[in-house]
MARPAVEX-907731 format. One record per residue (C-alpha): residue number from 1; x, y, z. Coordinates in steps of 0.25 Angstrom, whole numbers, plus 2048, in hexadecimal, padded with zeros to 3 digits. Example, Ala and Ser with C-alpha at 12.3 -4.5 7.8 and 13.67 -1.06 7.14 Angstrom:
% residues 2
{1,{831,7EE,81F}}
{2,{837,7FC,81D}}
END
This chain:
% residues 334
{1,{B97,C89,177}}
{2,{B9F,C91,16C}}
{3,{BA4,C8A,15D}}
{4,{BAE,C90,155}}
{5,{BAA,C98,149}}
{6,{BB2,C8F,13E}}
{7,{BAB,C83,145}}
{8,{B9C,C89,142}}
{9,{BA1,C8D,134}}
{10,{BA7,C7F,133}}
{11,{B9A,C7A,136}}
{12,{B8F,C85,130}}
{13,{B97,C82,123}}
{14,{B96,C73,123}}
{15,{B87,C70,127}}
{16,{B85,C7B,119}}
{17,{B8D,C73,113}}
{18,{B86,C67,117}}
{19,{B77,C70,112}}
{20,{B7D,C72,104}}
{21,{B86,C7E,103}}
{22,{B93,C7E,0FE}}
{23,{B9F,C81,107}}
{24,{BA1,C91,103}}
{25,{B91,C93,106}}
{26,{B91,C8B,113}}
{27,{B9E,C91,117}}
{28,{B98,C9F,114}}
{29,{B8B,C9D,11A}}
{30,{B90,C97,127}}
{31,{B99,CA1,128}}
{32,{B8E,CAA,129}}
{33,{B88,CA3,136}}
{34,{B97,CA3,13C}}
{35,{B99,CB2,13B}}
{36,{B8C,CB4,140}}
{37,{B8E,CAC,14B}}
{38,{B9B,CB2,14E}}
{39,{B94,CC0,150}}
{40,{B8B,CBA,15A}}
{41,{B80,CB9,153}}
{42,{B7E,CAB,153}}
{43,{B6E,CAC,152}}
{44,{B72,CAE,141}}
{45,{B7F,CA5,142}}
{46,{B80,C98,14A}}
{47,{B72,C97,14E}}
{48,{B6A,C9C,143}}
{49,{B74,C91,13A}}
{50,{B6A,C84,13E}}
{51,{B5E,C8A,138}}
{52,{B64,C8E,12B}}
{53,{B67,C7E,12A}}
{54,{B58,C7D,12C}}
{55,{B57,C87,122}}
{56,{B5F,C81,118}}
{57,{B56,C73,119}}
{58,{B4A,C7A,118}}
{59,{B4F,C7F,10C}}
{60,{B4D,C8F,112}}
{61,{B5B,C90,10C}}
{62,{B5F,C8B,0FE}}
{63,{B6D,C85,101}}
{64,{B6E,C85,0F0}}
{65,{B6C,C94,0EE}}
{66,{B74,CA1,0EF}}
{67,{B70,CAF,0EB}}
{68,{B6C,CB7,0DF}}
{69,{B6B,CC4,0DA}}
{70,{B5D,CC8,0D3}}
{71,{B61,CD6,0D2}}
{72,{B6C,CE0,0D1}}
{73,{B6A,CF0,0D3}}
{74,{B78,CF5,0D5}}
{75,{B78,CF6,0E2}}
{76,{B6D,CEC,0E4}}
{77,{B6C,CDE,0E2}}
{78,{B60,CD7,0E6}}
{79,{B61,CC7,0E9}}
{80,{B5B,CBA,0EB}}
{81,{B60,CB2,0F7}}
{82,{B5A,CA7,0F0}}
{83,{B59,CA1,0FE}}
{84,{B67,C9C,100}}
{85,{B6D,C9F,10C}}
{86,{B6A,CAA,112}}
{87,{B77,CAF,119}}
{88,{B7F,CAD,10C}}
{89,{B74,CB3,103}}
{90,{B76,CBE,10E}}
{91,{B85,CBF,10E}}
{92,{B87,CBE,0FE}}
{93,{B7C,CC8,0FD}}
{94,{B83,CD4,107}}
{95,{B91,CD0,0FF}}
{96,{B8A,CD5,0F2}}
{97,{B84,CE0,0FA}}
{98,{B93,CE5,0FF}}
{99,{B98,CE4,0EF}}
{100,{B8D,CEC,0EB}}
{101,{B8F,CF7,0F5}}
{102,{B9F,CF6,0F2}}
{103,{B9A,CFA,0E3}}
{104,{B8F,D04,0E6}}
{105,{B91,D07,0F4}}
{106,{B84,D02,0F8}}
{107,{B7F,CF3,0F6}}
{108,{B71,CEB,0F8}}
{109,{B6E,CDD,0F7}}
{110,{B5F,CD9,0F8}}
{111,{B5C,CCA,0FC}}
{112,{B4E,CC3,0F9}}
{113,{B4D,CB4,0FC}}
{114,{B58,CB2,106}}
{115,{B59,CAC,114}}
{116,{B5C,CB0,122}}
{117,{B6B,CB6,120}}
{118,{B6D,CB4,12F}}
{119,{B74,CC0,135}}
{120,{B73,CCD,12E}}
{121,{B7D,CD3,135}}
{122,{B87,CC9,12E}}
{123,{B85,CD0,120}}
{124,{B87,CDF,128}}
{125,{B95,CD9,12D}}
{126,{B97,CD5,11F}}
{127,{B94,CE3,11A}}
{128,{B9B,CEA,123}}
{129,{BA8,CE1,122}}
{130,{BA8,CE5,113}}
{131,{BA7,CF5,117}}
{132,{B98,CF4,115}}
{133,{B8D,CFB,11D}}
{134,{B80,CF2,11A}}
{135,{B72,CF1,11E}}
{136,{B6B,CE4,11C}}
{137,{B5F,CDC,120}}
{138,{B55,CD0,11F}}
{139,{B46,CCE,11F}}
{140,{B44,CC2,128}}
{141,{B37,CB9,129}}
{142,{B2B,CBE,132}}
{143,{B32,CBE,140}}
{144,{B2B,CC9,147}}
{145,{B1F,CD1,149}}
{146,{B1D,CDF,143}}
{147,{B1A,CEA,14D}}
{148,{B0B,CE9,154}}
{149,{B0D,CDB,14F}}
{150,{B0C,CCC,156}}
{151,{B0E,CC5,149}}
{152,{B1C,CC4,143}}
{153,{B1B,CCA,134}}
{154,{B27,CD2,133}}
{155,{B37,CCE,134}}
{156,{B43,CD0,13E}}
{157,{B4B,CD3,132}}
{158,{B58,CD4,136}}
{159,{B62,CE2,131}}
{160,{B6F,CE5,131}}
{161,{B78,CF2,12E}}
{162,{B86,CF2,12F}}
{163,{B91,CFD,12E}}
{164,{BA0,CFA,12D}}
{165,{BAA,CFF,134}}
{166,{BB8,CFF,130}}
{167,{BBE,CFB,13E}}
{168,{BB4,CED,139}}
{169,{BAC,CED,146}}
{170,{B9F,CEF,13C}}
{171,{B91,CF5,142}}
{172,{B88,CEB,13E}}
{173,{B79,CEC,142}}
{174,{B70,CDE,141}}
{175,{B61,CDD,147}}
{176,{B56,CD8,144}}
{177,{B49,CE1,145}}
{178,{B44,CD7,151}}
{179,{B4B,CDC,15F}}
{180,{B52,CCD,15E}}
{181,{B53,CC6,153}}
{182,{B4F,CB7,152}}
{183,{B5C,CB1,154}}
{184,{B60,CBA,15F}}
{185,{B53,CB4,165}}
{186,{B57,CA7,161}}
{187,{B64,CA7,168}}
{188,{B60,CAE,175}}
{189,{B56,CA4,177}}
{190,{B60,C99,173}}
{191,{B67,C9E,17F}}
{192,{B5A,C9F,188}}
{193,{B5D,CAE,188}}
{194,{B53,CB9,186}}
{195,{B55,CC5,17D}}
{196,{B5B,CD3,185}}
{197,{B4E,CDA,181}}
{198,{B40,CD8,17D}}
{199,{B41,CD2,170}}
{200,{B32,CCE,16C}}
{201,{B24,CC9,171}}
{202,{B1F,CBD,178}}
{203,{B13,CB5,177}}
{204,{B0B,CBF,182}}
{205,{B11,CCA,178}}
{206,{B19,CCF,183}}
{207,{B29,CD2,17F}}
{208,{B32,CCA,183}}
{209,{B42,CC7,182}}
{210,{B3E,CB6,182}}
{211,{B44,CB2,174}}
{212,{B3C,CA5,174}}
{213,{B2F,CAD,176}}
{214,{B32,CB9,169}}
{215,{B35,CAC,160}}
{216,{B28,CA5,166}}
{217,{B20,CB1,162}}
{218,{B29,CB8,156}}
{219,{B26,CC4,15C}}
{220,{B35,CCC,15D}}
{221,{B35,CDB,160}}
{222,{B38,CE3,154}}
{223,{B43,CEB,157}}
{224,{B3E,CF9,158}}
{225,{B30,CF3,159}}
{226,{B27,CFA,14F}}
{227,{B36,CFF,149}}
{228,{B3B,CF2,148}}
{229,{B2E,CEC,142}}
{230,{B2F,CF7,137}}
{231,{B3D,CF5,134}}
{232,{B3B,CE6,132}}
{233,{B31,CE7,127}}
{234,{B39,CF3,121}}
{235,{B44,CE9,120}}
{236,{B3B,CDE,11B}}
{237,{B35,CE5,110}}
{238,{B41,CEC,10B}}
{239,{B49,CDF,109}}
{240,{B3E,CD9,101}}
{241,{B3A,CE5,0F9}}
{242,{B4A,CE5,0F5}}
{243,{B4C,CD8,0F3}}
{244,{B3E,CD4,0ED}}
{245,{B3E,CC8,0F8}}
{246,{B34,CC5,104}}
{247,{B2F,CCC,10F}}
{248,{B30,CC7,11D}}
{249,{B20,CC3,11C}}
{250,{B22,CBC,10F}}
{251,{B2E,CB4,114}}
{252,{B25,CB1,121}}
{253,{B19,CAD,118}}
{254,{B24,CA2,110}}
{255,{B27,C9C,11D}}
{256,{B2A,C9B,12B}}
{257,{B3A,C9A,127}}
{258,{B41,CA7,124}}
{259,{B45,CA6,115}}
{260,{B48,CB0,108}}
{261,{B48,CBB,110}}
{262,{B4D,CC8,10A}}
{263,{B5B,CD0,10E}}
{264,{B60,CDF,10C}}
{265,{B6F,CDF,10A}}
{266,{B74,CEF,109}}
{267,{B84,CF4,10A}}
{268,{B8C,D01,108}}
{269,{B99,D03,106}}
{270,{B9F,D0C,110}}
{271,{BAD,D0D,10B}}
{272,{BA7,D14,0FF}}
{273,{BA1,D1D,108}}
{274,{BAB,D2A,108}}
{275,{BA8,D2C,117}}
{276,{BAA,D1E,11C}}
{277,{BB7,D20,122}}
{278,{BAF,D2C,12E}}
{279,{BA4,D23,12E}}
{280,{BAB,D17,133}}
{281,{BB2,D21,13E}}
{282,{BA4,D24,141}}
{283,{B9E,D17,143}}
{284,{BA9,D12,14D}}
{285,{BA8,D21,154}}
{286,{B98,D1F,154}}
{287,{B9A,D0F,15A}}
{288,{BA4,D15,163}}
{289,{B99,D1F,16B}}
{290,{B8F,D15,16A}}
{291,{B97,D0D,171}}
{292,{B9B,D16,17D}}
{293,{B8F,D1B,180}}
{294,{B8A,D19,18D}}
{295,{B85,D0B,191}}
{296,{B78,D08,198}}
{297,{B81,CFD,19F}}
{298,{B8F,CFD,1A0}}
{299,{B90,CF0,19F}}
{300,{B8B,CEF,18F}}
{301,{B90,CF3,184}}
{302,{B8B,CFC,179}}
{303,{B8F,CF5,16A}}
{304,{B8D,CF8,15D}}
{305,{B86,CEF,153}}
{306,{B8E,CE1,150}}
{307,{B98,CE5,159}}
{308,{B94,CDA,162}}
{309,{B96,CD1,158}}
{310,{BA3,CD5,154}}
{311,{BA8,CD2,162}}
{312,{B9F,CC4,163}}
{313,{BA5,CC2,155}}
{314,{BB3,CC2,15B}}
{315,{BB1,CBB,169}}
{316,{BA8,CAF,160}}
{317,{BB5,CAE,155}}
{318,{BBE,CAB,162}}
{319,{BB4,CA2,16B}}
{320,{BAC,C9C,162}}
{321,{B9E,C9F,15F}}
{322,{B94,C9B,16A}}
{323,{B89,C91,166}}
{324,{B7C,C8D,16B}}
{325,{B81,C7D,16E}}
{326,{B74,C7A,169}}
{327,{B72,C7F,15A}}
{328,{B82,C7E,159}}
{329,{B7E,C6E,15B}}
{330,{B73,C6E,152}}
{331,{B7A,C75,147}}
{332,{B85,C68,14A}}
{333,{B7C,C5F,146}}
{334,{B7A,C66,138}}
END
């Protein structure tokens, strides 16, 4: 089953409207969950939407609030999401960052207090489509186990770094420290699939690539392992030392939801780089090898990062976007 994009909007739009946002924000937000869905990466669009609803009635999201600034350093701003919604915090937040990097050449925006922003790779498109190169990232509630570990205690805490290119087929990398992320498990075992690799542990602690059995357990495979661990509370620690917000455990002590979470929002401005023009050649000459190089099966094909989702991107605007029947009728009863 397949819906048009405008349709979704149509309908994202209205059941925000029918929440308590104003047309422009619903419109804004649920355009979000579109694009993302377009890419194919309906684990942070389409399917993710029902439980941001749930969200919104529990009060997790504060359909009243927006954004603020508590501190400016030039280059710096620090802000409070002040727990609105997490994906337009998000957007607003990388917008600043871009303006900032167009003045100084280099931009950051801190976030403490905000919600799930769904795809981090959306805000690397975004930077890269205003001739950005950015790195950005999230702390996550208490999702997974540190290395040596049983007990989950540390975050999957999803990064992204994107770099322009001038032909706008942008290299955009988004992953989460976990070898899957949650909604990637989510949708594989919506389609009774399992994962192409072992992607975390059992009940008998044995690995396994059963999506049901890693979320019965919460025990995903860092990515890396003992690198991946590391990496995720690097990432953790250094969002809520800049931003002055929470850490993954004190956001899992709060409760079992994930809320006010911290984001890293950074951006240069290439074009003010003198050699910008040799360095685009380079990337594209770069992707080029990478690409040629010889196969382990002829049959796949070697891709860059988000180029996949460039090509779903176009297939999805022309066919429709595919949906599970089932959360496409339950987000119709909203």
């Amino acid at each position: 089953m397949r819906v048009k994009a405008d349709i979704m909007l149509n309908t994202f739009q209205n059941i925000l409207i029918k929440k308590g946002y104003d047309k422009d924000k619903a419109k804004e937000s649920a355009q979000i969950f579109v694009d993302n869905s377009l890419d194919g990466i309906y684990s942070h669009g389409i399917n993710r939407f029902p439980r941001v609803i749930e969200y919104i009635d529990k009060g997790y999201i504060d359909i009243n609030a927006i954004e603020s600034i508590e501190q400016s350093l030039g280059a710096i701003e620090i802000w409070n999401g002040n727990l609105a919604m997490g994906n337009l915090v998000a957007k607003h937040a990388m917008s600043k960052t871009i303006e900032l990097a167009k003045t100084h050449g280099i931009g950051a925006v801190a976030i403490k207090n905000t919600n799930h922003w769904m795809r981090g790779g959306y805000y690397g498109w975004q930077a890269a489509n205003a001739g950005c190169a950015s790195l950005c990232w999230t702390n996550t509630i208490a999702n997974m186990p540190a290395w040596g570990s049983i007990e989950a205690s540390i975050g999957n805490n999803p990064f992204v770094l994107s770099i322009p290119r001038k032909n706008g087929h942008h290299l955009v990398v988004d992953m989460a420290m976990s070898q899957f992320s949650y909604g990637k498990i989510e949708e594989l075992k919506l389609k009774n699939q399992e994962l192409s690799v072992f992607g975390g542990y059992n009940r008998n602690g044995e690995l396994t690539k059963n999506p049901k059995e890693i979320e019965e357990t919460l025990r995903p495979l860092p990515v890396g392992y003992w690198k991946g661990s590391a990496l995720s509370i690097g990432l953790d620690l250094f969002a809520s030392l800049i931003s002055g917000g929470l850490s993954t455990s004190m956001i899992t002590k709060q409760c079992e939801e994930e809320y006010s979470i911290c984001q890293i929002m950074i951006a240069i401005d290439v074009n003010k780089l003198s050699h910008y023009d040799l360095s685009d050649e380079r990337v594209t000459q770069s992707i080029e090898i990478i690409k040629n190089s010889k196969k382990i099966d002829e049959k796949n094909e070697i891709r860059y990062p988000a180029e996949r989702e460039y090509n779903t991107r176009i297939e999805n605007l022309n066919k429709g976007i595919p949906v599970n029947e089932k959360i496409w009728n339950k987000i119709l009863t909203l």
